[in-house]
C-alpha positions in Angstrom: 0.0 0.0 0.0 1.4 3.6 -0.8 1.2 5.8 2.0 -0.4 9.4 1.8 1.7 11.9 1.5 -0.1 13.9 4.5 1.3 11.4 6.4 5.1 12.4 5.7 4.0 16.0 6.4 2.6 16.0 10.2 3.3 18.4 12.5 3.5 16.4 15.7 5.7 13.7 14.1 7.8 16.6 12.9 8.4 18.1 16.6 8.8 14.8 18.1 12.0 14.3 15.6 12.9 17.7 16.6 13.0 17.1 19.9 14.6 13.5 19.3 17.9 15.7 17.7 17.7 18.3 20.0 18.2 15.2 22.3 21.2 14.3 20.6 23.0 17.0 19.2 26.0 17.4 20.7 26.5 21.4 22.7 29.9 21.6 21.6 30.4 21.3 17.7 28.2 22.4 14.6 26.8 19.9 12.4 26.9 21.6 9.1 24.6 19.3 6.5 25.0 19.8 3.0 21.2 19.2 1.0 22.4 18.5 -2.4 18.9 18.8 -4.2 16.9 21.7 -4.7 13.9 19.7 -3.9 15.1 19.5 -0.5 16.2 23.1 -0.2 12.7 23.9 -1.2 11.1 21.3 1.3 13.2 22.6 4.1 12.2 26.6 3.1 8.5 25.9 2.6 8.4 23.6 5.6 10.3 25.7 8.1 12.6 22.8 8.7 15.4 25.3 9.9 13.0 27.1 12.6 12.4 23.2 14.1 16.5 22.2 14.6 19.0 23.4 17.0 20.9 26.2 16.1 24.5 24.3 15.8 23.0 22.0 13.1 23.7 24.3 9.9 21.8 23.3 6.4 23.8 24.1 3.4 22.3 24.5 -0.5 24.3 22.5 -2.5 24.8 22.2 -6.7 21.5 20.0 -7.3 19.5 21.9 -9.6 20.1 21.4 -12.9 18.6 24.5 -14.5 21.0 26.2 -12.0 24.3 24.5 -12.7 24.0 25.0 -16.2 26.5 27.7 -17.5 25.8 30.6 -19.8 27.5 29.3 -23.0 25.3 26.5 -23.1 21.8 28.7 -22.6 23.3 30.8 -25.6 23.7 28.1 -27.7 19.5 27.0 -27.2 18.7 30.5 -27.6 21.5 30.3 -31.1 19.4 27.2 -32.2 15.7 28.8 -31.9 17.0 31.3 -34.9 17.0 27.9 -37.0 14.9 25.3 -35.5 11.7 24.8 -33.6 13.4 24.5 -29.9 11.3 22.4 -27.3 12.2 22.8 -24.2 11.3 22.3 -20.4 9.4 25.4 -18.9 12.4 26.3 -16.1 14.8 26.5 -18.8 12.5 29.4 -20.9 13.3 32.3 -18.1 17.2 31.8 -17.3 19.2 34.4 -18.9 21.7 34.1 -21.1 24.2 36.6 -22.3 23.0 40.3 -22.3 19.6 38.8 -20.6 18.3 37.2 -23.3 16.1 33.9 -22.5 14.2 31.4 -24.8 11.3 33.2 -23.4 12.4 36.9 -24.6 13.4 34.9 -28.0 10.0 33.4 -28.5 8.7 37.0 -27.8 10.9 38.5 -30.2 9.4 35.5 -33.3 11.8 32.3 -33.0 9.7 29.4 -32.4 10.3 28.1 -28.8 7.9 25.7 -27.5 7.3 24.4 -23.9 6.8 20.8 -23.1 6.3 18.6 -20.1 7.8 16.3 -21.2 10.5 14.2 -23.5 7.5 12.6 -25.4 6.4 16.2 -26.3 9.3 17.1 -28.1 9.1 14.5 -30.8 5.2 15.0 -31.3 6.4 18.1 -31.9 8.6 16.4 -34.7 6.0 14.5 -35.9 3.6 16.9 -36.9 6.1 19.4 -38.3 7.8 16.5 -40.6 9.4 20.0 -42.8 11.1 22.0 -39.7 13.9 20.8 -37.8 12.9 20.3 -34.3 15.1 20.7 -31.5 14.7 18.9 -28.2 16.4 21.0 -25.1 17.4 17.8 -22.9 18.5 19.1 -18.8 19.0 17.1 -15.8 20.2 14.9 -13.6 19.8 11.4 -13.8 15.9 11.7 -13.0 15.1 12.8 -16.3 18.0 11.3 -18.9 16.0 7.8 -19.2 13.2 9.7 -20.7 15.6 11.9 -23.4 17.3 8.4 -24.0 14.0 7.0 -24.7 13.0 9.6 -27.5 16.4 9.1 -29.1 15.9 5.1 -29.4 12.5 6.0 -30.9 13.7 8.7 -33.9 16.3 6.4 -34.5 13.6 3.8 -34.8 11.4 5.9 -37.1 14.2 7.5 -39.0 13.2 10.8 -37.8 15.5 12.9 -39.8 14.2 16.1 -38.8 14.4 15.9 -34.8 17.9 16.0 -32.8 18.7 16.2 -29.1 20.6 19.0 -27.3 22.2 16.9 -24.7 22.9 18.8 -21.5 22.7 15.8 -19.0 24.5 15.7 -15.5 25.7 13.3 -13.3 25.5 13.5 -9.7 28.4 11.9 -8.4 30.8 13.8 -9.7 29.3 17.0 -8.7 29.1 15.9 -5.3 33.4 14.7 -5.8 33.7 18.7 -7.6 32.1 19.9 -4.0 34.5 17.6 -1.8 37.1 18.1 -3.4 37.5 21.7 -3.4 38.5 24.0 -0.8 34.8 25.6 0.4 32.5 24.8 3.6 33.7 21.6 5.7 30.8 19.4 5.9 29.7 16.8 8.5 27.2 15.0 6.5 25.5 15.3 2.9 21.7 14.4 2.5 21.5 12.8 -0.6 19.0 13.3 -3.6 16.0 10.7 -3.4 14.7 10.6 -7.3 18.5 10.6 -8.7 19.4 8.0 -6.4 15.9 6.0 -7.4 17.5 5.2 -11.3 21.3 4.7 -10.0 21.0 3.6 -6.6 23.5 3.6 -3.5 26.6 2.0 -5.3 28.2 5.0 -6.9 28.0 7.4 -3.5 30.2 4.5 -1.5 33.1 7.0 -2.8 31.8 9.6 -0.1 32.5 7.5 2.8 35.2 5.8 1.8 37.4 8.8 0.3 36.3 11.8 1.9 35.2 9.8 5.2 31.9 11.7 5.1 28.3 10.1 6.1 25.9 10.5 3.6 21.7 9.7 3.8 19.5 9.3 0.8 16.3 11.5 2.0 12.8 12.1 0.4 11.5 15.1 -0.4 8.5 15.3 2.1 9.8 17.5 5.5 9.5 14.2 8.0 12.0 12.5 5.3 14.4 15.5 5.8 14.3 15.7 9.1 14.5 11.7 9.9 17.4 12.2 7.5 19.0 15.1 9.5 18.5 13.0 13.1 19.8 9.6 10.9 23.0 12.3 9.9 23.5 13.4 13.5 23.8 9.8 15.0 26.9 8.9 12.6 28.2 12.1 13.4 28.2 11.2 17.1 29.7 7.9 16.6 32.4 8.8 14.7 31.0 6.7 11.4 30.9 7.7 7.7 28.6 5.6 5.8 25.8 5.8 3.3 22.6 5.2 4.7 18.7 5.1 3.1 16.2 7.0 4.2 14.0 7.0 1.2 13.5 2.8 1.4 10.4 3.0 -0.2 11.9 4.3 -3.4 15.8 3.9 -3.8 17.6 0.1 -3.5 21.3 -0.6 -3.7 21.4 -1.7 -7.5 18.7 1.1 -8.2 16.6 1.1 -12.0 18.8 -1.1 -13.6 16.7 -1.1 -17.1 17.0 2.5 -16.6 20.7 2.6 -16.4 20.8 -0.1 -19.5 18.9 2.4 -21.8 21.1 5.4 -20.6 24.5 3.4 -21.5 22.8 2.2 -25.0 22.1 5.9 -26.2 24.7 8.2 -23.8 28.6 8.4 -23.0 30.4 10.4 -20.7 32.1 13.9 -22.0 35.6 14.3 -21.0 34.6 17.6 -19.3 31.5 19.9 -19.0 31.3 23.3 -17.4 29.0 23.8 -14.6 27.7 27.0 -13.0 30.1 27.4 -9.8 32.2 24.3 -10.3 34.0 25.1 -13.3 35.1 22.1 -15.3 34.4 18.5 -14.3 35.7 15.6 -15.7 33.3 13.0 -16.6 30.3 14.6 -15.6 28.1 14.8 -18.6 26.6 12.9 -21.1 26.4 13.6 -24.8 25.1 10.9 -27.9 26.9 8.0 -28.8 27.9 7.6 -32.1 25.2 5.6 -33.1 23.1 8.3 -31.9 25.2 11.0 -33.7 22.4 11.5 -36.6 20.3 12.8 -33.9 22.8 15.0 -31.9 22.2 19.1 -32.0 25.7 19.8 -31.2 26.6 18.0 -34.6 23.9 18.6 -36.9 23.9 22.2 -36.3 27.7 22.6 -35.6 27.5 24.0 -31.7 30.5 25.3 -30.3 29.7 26.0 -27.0 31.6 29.4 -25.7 32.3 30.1 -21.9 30.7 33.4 -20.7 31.2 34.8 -17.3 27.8 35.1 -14.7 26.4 38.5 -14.3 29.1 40.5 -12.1 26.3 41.1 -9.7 25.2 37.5 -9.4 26.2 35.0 -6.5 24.8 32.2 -7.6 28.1 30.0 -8.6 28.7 30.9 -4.4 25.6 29.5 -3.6 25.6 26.9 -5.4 28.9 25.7 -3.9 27.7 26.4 -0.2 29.3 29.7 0.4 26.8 32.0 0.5 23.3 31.8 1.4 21.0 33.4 -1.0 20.2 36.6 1.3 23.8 36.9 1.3 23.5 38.1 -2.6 23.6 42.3 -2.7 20.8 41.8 -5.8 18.5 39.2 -4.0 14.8 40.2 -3.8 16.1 43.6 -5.3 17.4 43.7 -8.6 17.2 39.7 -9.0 13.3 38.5 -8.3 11.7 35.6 -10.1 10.0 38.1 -11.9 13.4 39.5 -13.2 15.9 36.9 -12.6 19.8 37.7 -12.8 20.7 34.5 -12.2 19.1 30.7 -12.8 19.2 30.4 -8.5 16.4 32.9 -9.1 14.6 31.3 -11.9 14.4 27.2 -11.5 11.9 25.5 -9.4 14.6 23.7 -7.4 16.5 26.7 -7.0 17.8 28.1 -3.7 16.9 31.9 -4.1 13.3 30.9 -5.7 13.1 28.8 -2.5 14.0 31.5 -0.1 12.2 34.3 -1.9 9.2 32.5 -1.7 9.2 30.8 1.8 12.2 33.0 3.5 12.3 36.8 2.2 13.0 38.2 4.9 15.0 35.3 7.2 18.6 36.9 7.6 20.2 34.2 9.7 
């Protein structure tokens, strides 16, 4: 039986967690927690998770939006294609700004032909009816949402659908999280760990995180009694001195995780030797892009994409915030110049971003 969700968002149970960590929190040290997922950022603003813990346990935003982490260069270059293709693409990705603010938004206003869609699917419905345009599918995300892009691909290959390609801007989460360890930033205690991502690859490829960086690490849900469980399951390794990854979100993630749904990523993706992302600069092996088989469907090919690195707005903190930094009241434009009605930055824009989040559910929280 699946559970309501009202049930993972009760107030009682929620104090009575509280009141289990206030239990055990140690006085004497600071538990800084690193959420890596927007989703939870945004459950832990809505929810007021901060208000219920002690005030030595610190939550940190981490890199896991992918609408955030996504540089410049590569938002100019779907804005580039619009000019010669129909350009499907999700609806968080039509407000960030690119160079000189521009956004698939302001370019569909201005006449290019920039579609939203819900979904993968869309995009080559989109191809199908239009059999004389070239249609343009703007792929994003994690691991959550590459099965579906790699499932389109298979099936324009399978109907030799010579007018759609794929603009491939897929992440991976591990090496993120290794791009946020291993640089010099915030020491962290603990990292609660993305629930849906973790769903399709499972707990295998975090054991790095305990085993390198000697860091404990708990798969959470997104409902607020998942974070907080999450958060007292944290503190308890902390205590005893262990670093291990640990599953909060049972009822969702395994060990081996979706393994047809790692299969059909392998059989359309591989890795890129390097992609930029937004605060992290350069990481090795953390993007996917279309296997040669694939290749008659890639964007980057067909329309000969050189993807230039452009700088964030000087006013802009979101590459700090999105490395744990800064918090996002910290930025001089937040909730001034930069609102989600007039975003500088995609921290501003994205659903899972951390200064949507805390406009939203925190404007005026300054600690």
């Amino acid at each position: 039986m699946i559970p309501y969700v009202d049930e993972f968002r009760d107030g009682e149970l929620a104090r009575s967690l509280a009141g289990k960590i206030a239990n055990e929190v140690d006085p004497a040290r600071t538990y800084r927690f690193m959420e890596f997922c927007g989703g939870h950022t945004h459950a832990i603003s809505r929810y007021g998770l901060e208000d219920l813990l002690p005030s030595n346990i610190e939550l940190i935003h981490g890199p896991g939006c992918p609408v955030c982490v996504l540089p410049i260069g590569r938002v100019d270059d779907a804005i580039s294609l619009s000019k010669h293709a129909i350009v499907a693409s999700y609806a968080d990705m039509m407000r960030v700004p690119g160079s000189n603010s521009m956004s698939l938004i302001k370019a569909k206003a201005a006449g290019a032909d920039v579609r939203m869609v819900y979904s993968a699917k869309d995009a080559i419905e989109i191809a199908k009816k239009n059999p004389h345009r070239e249609v343009v599918f703007f792929a994003i995300g994690f691991e959550t949402t590459t099965p579906p892009t790699a499932l389109v691909a298979r099936e324009a290959k399978a109907l030799k659908l010579d007018n759609f390609s794929i603009f491939c801007n897929h992440v991976l989460t591990p090496p993120a999280l290794s791009g946020i360890l291993d640089a010099p930033g915030v020491p962290l205690e603990g990292i609660i760990g993305p629930s849906h991502v973790s769903a399709v690859i499972g707990l295998k490829p975090y054991a790095y995180v305990a085993e390198k960086h000697r860091i404990p690490m708990v798969i959470a849900g997104f409902e607020p009694l998942d974070v907080m469980q999450s958060v007292l399951m944290l503190v308890r390794q902390v205590n005893r001195g262990e670093a291990k990854i640990d599953n909060e979100y049972t009822r969702a993630v395994t060990q081996e995780g979706n393994l047809r749904a790692q299969a059909l990523m392998e059989e359309v993706f591989e890795l890129r030797e390097t992609f930029e992302w937004r605060g992290l600069g350069h990481l090795p092996k953390s993007a996917r892009k279309m296997k040669a088989e694939y290749a008659d469907f890639d964007a980057e090919l067909r329309f000969d994409i050189k993807t230039r690195q452009v700088s964030d707005h000087k006013a802009c903190e979101c590459g700090a915030i999105l490395r744990g930094l800064k918090r996002p009241h910290e930025c001089r434009v937040f909730g001034t110049a930069c609102t989600p009605d007039n975003p500088l930055g995609s921290c501003m824009v994205s659903s899972e971003g951390a200064c949507a989040a805390h406009y939203s559910f925190g404007r005026y929280r300054t600690t």
